[in-house]
VEXVEXVO-954498 format. One record per residue: x, z, y of N, C-alpha, C, O, CB in turn; residue in three letters. Coordinates in steps of 0.05 Angstrom, whole numbers, plus 5000, padded with zeros to 4 digits. Each point is the difference from the previous one (the first is absolute). Glycine has a CB too. Example, Ala and Ser with C-alpha at 12.3 -4.5 7.8 and 13.67 -1.06 7.14 Angstrom:
526451564886498250005024501850005024502150135000494150124977ALA;503149615044501650015024498550145022501050045022501449534965SER;
END
This chain:
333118159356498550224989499450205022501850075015500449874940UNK;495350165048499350135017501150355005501350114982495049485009UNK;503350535027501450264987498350304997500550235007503849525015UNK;493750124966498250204974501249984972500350174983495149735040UNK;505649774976500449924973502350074998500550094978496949595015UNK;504550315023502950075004500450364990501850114987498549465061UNK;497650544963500850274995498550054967501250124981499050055081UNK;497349724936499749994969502449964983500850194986495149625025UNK;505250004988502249834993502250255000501549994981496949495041UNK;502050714995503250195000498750184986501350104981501649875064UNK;493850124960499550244977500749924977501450154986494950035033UNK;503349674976498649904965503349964988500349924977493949705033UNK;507850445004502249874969501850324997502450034998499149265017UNK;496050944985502250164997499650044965497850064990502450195066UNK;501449724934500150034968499750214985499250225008503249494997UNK;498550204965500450314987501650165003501949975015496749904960UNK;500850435006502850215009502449864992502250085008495550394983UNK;501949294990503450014989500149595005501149834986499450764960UNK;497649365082499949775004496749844995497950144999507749924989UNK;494349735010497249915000498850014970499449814986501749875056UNK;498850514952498550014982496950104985498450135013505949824996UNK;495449994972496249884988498650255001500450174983500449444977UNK;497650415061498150255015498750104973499649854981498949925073UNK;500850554946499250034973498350265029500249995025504449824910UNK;493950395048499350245018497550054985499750014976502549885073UNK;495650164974497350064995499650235035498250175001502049794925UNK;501550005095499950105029498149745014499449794989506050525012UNK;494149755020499749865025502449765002502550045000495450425023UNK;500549284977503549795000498049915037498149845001504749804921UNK;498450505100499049855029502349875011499349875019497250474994UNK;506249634983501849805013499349794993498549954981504950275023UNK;498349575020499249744995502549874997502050055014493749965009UNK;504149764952503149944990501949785013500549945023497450194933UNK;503549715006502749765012499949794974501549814999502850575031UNK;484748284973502349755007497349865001499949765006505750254968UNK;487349255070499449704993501549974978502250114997497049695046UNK;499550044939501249934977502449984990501050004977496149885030UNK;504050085031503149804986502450225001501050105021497849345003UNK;502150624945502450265012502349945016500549815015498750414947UNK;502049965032502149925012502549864997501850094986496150195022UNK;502349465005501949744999498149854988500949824985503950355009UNK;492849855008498549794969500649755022500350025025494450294938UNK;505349475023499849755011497849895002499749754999503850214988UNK;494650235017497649855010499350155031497849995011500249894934UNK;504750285065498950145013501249825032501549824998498150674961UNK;499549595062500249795020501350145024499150195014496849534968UNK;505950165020502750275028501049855021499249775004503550544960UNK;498849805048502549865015501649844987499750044976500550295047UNK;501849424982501449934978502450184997499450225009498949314996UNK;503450474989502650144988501949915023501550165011497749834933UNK;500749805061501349765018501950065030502450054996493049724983UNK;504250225033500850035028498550075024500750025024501749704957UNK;494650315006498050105022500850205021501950154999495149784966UNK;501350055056501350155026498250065014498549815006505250014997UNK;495850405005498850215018499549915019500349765004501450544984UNK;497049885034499949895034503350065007500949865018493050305002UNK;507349974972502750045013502549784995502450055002496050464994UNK;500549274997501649824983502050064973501449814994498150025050UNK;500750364943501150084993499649914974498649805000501850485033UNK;500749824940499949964977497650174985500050255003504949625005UNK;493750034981496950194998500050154966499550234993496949335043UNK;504350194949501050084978502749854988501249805008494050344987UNK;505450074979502649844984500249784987498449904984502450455012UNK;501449555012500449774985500350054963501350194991501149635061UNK;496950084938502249954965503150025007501049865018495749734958UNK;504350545014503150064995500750135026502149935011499349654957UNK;496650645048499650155014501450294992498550175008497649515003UNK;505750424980500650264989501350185020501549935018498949864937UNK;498850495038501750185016503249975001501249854986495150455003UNK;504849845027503549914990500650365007498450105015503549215007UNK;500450874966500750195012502949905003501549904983494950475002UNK;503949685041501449905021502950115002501749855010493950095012UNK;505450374966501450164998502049894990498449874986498850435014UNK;505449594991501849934981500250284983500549984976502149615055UNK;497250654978500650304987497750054983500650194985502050015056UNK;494549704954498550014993498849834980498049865001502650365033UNK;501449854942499449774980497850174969498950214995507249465025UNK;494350144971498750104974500450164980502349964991497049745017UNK;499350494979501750114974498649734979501649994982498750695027UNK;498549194988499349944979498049645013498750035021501550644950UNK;499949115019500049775010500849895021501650145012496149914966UNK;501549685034501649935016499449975034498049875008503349954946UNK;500350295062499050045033498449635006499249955023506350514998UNK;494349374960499249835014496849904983498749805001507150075019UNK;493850464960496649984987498849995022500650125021499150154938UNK;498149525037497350015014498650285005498650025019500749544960UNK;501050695003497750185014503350204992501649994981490849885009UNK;507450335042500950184992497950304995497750045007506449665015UNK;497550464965498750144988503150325005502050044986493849464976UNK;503150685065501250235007498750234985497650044998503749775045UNK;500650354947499050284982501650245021502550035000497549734936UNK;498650365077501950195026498850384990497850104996501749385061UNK;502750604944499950254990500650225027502050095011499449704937UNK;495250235053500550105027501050405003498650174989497249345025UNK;505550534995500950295001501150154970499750244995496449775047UNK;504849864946500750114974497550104977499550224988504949935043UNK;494449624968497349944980501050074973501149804991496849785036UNK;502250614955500750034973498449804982497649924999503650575011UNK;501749474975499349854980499549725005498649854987499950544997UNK;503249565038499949695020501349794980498949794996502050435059UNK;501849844931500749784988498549954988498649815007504750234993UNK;496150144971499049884980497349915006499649794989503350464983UNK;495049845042497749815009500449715008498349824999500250595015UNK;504549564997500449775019500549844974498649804995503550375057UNK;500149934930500649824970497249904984499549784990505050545001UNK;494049895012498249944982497749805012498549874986502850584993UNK;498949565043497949835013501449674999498749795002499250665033UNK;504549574963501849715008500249874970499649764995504050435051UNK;497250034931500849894979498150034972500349924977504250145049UNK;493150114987497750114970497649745013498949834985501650935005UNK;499149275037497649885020500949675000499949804985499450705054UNK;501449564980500749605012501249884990499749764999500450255036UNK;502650154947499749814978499249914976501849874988499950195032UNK;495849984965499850114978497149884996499549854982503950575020UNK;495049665016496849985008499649735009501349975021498050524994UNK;498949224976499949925009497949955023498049994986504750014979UNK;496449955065501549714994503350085018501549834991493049745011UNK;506750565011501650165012502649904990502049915012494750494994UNK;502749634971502349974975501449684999502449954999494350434968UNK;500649405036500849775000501349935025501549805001495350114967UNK;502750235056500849945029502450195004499850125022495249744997UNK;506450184972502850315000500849865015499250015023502550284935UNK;500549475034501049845014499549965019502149975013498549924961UNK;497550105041498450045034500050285019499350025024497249654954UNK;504250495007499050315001503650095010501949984984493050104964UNK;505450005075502750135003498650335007497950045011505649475010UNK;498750724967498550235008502850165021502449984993493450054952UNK;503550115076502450065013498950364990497950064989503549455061UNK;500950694959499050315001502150095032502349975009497050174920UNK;497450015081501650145034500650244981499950014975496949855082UNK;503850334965499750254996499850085026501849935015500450114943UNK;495450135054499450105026500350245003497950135001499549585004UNK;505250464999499950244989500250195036500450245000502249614938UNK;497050015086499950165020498650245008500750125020500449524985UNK;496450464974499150305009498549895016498550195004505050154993UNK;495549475018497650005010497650074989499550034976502749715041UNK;496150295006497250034990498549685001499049905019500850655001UNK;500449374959497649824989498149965001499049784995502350234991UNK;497250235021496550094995499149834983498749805002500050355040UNK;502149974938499049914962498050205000500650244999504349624967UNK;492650055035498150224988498349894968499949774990499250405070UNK;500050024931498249874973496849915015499350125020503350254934UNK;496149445034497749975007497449954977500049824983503050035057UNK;494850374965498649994981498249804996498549935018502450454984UNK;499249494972499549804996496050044980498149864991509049975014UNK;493750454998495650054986501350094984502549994999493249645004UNK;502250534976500250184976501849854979501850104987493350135022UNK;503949474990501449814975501749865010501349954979495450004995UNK;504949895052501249885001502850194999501749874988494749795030UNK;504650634992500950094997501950055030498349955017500149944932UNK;503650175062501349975013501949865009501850014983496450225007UNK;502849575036501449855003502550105015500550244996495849484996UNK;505050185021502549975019499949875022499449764995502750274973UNK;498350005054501249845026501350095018499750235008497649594988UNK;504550015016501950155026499549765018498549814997505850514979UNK;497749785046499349845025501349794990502250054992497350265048UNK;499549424959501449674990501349905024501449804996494950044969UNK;503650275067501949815025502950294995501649995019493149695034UNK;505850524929501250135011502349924963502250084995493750325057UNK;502349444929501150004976502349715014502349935000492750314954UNK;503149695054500849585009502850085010502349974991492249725035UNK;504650414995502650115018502450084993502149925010495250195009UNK;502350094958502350114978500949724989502349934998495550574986UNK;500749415012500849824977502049705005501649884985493650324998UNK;503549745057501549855011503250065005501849844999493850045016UNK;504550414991501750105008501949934980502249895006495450425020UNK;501349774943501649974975500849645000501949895011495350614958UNK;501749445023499549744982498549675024498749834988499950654960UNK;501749505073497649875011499849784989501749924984498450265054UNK;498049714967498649784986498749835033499950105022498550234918UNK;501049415053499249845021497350005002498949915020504649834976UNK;495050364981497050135003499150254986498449984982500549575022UNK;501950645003498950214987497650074986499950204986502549865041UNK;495149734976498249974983499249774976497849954991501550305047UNK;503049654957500949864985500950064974500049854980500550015056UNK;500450404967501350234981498550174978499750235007502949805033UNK;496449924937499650254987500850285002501750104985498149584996UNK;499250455037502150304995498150244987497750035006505749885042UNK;497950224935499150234983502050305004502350044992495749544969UNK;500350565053500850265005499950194988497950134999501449755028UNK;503350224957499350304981500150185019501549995020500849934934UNK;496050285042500650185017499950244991499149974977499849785051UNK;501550504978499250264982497950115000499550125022503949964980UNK;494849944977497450095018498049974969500449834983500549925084UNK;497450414931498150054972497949775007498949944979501550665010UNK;498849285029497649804999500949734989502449954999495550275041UNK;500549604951500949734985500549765021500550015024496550124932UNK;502649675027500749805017497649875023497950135003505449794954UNK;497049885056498649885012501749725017502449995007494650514991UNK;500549255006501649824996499449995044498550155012500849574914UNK;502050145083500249895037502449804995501349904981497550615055UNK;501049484998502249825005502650134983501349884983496649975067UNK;502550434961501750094976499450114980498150165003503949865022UNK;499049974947498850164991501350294988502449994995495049595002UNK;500750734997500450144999500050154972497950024988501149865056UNK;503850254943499250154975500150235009500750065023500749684943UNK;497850435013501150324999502150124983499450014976496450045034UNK;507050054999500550054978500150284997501750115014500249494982UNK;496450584986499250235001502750204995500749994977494449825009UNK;506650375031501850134990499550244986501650194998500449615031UNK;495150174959499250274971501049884980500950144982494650085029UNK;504549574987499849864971503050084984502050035014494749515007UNK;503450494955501450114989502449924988502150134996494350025004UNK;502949584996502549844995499349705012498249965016503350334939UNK;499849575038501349694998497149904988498149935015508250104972UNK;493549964992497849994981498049985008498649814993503050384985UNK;497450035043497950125006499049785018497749935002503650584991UNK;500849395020500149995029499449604993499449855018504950735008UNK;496149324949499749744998498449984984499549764995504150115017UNK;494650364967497949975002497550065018498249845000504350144967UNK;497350205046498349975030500549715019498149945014502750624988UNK;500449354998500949695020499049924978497850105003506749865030UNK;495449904942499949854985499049715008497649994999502350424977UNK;501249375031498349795012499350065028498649845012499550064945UNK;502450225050498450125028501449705030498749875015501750914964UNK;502749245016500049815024499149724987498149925014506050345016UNK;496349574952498049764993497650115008499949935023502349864938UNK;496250325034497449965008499149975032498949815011500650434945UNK;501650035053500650015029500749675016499149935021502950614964UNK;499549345001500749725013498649824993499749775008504350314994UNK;494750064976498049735005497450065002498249924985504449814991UNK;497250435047497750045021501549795019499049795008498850784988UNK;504649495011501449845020499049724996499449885020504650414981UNK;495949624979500249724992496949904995499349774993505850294984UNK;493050195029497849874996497950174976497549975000505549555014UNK;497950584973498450134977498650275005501450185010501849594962UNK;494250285023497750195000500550204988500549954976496849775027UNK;502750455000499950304971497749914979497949905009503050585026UNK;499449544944496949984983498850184987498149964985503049695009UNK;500250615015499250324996497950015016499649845018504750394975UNK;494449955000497050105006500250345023502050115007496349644931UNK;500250285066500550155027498250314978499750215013500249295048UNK;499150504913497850174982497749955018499349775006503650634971UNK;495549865034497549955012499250315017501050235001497549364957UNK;499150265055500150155018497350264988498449904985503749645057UNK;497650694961498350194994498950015017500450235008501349984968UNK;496849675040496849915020499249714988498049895008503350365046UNK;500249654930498649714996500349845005499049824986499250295014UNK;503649795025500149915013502249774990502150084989495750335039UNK;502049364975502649804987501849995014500249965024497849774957UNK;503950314994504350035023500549825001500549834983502350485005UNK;497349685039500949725012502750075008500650225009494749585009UNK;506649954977502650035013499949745019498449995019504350274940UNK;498549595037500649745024496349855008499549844983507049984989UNK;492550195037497049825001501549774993502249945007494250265032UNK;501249634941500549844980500749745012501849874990495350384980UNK;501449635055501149795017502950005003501149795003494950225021UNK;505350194976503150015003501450054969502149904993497450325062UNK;499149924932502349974974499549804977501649904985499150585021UNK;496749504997501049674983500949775016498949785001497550304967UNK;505749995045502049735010502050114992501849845002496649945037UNK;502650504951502449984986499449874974497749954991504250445031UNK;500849534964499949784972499550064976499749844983503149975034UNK;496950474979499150214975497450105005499050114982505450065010UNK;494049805036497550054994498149765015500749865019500650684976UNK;496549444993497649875006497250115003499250234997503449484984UNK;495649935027497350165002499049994972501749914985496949975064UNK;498850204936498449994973500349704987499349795011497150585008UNK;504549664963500949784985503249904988500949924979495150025049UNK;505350145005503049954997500849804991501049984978499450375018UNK;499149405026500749785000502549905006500949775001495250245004UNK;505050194999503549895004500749994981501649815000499950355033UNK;498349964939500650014969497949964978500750004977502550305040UNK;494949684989498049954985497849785006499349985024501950464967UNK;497549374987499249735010496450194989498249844992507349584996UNK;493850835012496850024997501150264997502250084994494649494986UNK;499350615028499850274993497050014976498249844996504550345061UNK;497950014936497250064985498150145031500950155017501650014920UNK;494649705062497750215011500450265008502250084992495549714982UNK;500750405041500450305005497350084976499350234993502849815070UNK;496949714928497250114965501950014987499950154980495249595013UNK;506850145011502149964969502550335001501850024983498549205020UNK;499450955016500950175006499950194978498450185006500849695037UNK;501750174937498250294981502150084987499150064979496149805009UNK;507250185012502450044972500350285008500850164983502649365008UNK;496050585033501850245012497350265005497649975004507149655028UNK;496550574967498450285006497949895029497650005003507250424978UNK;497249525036499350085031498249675000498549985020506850435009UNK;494749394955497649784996497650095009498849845013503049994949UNK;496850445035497750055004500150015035498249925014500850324933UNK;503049855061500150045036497549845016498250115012507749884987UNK;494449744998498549775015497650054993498749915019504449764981UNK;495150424983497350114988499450175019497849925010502750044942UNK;500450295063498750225008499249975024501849995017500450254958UNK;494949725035499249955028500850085021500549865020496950114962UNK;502950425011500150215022502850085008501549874986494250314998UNK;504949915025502150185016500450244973502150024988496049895075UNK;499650254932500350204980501249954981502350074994494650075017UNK;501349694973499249924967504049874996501450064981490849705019UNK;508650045025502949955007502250204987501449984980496549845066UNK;502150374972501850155001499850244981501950144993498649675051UNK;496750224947499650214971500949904972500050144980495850035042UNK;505449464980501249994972503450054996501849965017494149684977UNK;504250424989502450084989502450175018502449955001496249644971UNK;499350695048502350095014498150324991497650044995505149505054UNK;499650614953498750325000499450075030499749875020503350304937UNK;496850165035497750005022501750055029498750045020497050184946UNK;507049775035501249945025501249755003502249985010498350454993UNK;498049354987500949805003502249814990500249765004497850475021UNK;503949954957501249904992499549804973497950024987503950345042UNK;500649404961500349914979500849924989499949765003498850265004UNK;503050074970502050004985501049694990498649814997499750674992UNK;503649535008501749764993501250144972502150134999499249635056UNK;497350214927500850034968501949924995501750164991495049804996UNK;504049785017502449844984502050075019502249914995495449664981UNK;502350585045503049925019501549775013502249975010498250314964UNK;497749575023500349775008499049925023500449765005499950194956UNK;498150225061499449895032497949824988500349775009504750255024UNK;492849994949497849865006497450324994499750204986502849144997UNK;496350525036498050265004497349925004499049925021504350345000UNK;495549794950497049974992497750085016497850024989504150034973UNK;498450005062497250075014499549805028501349795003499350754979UNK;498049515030498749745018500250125035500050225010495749594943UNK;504449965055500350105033498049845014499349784992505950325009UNK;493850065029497349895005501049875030501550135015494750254955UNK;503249435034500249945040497449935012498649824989506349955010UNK;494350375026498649915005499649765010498149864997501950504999UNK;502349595020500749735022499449814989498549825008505150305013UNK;497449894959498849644987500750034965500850204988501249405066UNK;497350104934499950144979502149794985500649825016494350464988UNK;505949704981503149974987499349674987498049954986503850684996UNK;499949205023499549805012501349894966500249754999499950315069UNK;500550054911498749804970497750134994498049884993506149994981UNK;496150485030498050174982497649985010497950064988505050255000UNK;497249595035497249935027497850374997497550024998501649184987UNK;502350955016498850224991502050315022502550025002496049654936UNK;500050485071500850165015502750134980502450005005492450045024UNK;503750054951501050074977502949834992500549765005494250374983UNK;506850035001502549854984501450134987499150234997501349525030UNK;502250184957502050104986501250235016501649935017499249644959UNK;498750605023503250185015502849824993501649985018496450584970UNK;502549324988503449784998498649814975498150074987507450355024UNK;495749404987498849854979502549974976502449955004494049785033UNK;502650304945501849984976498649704985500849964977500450665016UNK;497349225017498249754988501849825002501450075018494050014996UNK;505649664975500749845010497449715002498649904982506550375003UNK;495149675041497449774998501249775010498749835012497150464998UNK;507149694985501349744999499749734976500149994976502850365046UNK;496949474996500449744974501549794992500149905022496850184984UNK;504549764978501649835011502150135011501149845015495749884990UNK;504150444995502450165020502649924988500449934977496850525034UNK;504649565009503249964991500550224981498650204999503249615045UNK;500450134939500850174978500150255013500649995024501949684948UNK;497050575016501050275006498050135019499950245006505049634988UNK;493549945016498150125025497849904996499449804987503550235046UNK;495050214983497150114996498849945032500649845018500650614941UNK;496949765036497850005026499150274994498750034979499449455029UNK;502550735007499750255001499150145024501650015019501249934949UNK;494750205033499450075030501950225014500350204985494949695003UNK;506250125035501850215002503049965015502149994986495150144972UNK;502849865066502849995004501150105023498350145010501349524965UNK;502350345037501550085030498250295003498650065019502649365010UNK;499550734945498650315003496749985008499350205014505850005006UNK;492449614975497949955005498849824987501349874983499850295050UNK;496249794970498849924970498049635018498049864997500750914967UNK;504049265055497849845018502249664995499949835018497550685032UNK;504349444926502049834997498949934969498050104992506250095044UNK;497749594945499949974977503350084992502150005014493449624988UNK;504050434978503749984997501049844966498349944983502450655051UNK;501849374964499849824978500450124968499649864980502149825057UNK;499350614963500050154986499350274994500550145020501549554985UNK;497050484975498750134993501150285008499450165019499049494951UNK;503650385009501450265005502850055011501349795006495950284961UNK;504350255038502549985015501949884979502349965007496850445026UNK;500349554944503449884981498949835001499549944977503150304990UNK;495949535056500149745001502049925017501049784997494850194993UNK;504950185027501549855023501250175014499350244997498049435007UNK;504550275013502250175018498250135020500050235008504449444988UNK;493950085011498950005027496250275002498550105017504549184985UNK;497450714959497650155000501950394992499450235007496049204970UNK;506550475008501450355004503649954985500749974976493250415011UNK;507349625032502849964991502050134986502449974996496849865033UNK;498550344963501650214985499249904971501550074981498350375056UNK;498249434959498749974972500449714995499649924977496850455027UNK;504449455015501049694984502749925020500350055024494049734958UNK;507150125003502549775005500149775006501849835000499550354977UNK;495749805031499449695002497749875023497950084991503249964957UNK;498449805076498249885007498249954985500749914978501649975046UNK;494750174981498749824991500349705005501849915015495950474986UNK;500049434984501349765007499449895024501549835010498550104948UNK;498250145052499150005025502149985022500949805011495450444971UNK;504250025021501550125018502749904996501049945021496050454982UNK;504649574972502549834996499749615015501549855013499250554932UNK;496049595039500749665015499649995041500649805013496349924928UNK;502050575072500449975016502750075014500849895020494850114970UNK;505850234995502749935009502649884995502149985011495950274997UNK;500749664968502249764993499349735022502149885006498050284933UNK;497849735073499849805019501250155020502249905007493949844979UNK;503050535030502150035032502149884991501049805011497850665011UNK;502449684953503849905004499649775000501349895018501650404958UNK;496049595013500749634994499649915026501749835005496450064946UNK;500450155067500149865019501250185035500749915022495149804939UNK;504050515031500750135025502950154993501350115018493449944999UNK;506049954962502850074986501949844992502050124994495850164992UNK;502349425010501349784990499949885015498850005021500850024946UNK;503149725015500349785008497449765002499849795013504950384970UNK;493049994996496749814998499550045032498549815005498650334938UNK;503149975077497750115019498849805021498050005014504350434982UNK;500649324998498949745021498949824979500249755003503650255039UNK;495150084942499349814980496749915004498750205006505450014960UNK;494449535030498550045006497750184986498050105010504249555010UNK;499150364947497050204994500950245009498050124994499949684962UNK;503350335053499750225020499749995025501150165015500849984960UNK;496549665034499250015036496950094996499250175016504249365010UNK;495450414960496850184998500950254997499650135020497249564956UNK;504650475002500450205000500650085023498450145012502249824949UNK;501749995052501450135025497550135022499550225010505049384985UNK;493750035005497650065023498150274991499150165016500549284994UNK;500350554967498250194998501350295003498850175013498749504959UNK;505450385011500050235008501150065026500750245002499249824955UNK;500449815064500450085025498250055013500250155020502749664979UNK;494650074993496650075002500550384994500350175017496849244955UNK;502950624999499950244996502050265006499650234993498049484981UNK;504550195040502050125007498850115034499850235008504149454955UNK;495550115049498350135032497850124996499850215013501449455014UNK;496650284956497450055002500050284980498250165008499949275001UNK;502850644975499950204973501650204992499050224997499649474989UNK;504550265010501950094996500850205023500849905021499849704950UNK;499250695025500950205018502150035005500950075022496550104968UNK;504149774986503050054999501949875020501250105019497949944936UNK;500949665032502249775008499749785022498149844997502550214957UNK;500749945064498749645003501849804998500349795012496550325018UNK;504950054945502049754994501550094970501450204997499849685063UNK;498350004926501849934965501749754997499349784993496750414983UNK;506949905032501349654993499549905016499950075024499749834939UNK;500049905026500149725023497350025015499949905022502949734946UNK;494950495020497649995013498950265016500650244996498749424967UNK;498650235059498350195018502649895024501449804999495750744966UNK;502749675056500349885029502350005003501450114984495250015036UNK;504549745005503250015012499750265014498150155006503349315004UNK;500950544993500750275008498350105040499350215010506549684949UNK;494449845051500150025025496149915004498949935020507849934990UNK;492150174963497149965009498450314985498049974985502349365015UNK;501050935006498450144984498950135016498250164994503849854970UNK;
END
């Protein structure tokens, strides 16, 4: 990945105030957020093998199957499964983060175990707790993530690693899930490590696990591959909110190009377009006639239902929108022009905070991944994509052969896409080729 895309890639995952959650507004949305056909791990997609491949340095290029991190410590065992699960999973409470247990309980015993697919893989899942309480400076700052994505978290990650070796070491430190509470009013956001907030206004216990609500599942499974499918609202010049450019986010496994052929076997036409307010968008020739429907006279446009879909139209000049074939478009699409689709899922214009993806569901009580505060559940989408990582990069399946396409592919999408990781489990690189 080049490093334009690289720094795209660190803007874009700063989240909501209380973690990644479903952009609502009617401001300026100008940050940029956090998937070729084939998403991510699809088995049609074409990579390195998983195998023993090797670099110019002779070295080990990527992981083998039954490749797992190990933490190395005998003092550094588990509160909760077993030191010899396939994925570990660190919850580190950095500087006396309030309200650290019960986030940590609730994430171990409301979240991973409970939610599937997480739930079916526990048994794989060991979770350890640091505590980093030295008074260092971290340089945890919040990072604004635009009017709707809300605010995120980050600190320095060679100065978290470090802490963490010190505590606990491990034989690959990026091997490791780690999730950082820290004290601090901004939300979550997903990296190599990842970052919560835990706000010390909040008033109680209560408060403090409904603001998180879902927040580290979702967060991890950016790790693992999954798109936001929140909407970024719109922009007041017209202009279409773009978050990830679309060559790169439809290769994550929750979004695609028009049609959404990873879950769906047909689309309806852009004639067959008409159920929704913002249907008329693709009709308006001009730049004007565009942006004079359904916004007042500063531009703005209301979202009635509260629901992050927003009835007015956005114009580009650059080119023109590649179902609607029209300068003109949806500001978010509330249509579904899916056909044939797997149970539970659609074709909806709108995703990775920009209108330049498909996504598989409509609104935020569809899915974790669209607002985690409003469902308990994956869409199906997004569950059958992370129910396969575990199966094959989390299990005893991973040398199996119907997981060697998968593997190829997502090690494809792990170098080429993925900002975060270049390694889940057994899969992405050896340690000594990064």
């Amino acid at each position: 990945m080049n490093s334009f895309l690289k720094l795209c890639f660190g803007i874009v995952i700063a989240c909501a105030l209380y973690g990644c959650s479903g952009g609502g507004g009617g401001e300026d949305e100008t940050g940029t957020p956090g998937d070729s056909p084939s998403g991510a791990g699809s088995s049609s997609s074409s990579g390195s093998s998983s195998g023993s491949g090797s670099g110019q340095s002779g070295k080990q290029e990527y992981l083998a199957p039954g490749s797992y991190t190990s933490v190395t410590s005998p003092s550094c065992l588990p509160f909760e499964g077993s030191e010899n699960a396939e994925l570990k999973i660190l919850f580190i409470n950095l500087n006396g983060a309030p309200y650290f247990d019960a986030l940590v309980e609730d994430a171990v015993q409301r979240q991973f175990k409970t939610i599937a697919p997480f739930s079916d893989y526990y048994a794989n899942l060991a979770f350890y707790r640091l505590e980093i309480n030295d008074g260092q400076d971290y340089q945890c700052v919040g990072t604004d993530g635009g009017a709707h994505s809300g605010s995120g978290l980050s600190c320095d990650d060679d100065k978290i690693h470090q802490a963490i070796m010190e505590q606990c070491p491990a034989d690959d430190i990026h091997g490791l899930i780690k999730i950082v509470f820290a004290s601090s009013p901004n939300g979550g956001a997903a990296g190599e490590v990842i970052y919560i907030g835990a706000n010390p206004e909040w008033d109680s216990e209560e408060d403090a696990l409904y603001a998180q609500r879902n927040t580290v599942v979702h967060e991890v499974g950016h790790n693992f591959g999954l798109a936001d499918l929140y909407g970024g609202g719109f922009n007041k010049d017209g202009t279409p909110v773009t978050g990830w450019p679309s060559d790169m986010s439809r290769q994550w496994g929750n979004l695609d190009a028009p049609g959404c052929s990873k879950w769906c076997n047909g689309f309806k036409p852009a004639s067959e377009y008409t159920l929704s307010t913002s249907a008329a968008c693709p009709g308006f020739g001009t730049r004007s006639e565009c942006l004079a429907f359904n916004r007042d006279a500063g531009g703005s446009c209301s979202d009635d239902d509260g629901d992050g879909h927003y009835d007015c139209c956005s114009w580009s000049e650059e080119q023109k929108d590649d179902y609607f074939k029209s300068s003109c478009a949806p500001a978010w699409g509330a249509e579904d022009i899916g056909l044939n689709c797997e149970a539970g899922a659609g074709c909806y214009y709108g995703g990775a905070y920009g209108t330049n993806s498909w996504r598989p569901v409509k609104s935020k009580e569809d899915s974790i991944m669209y607002d985690q505060h409003y469902s308990d559940t994956f869409d199906s989408v997004s569950e059958r994509e992370l129910r396969e990582t575990l199966r094959c990069c989390a299990s005893s399946d991973d040398g199996t052969a119907s997981c060697s396409g998968f593997r190829n592919g997502y090690i494809t999408f792990l170098d080429e896409y993925q900002p975060y990781k270049q390694r889940l489990g057994s899969c992405g690189r050896a340690p000594g080729s990064r």
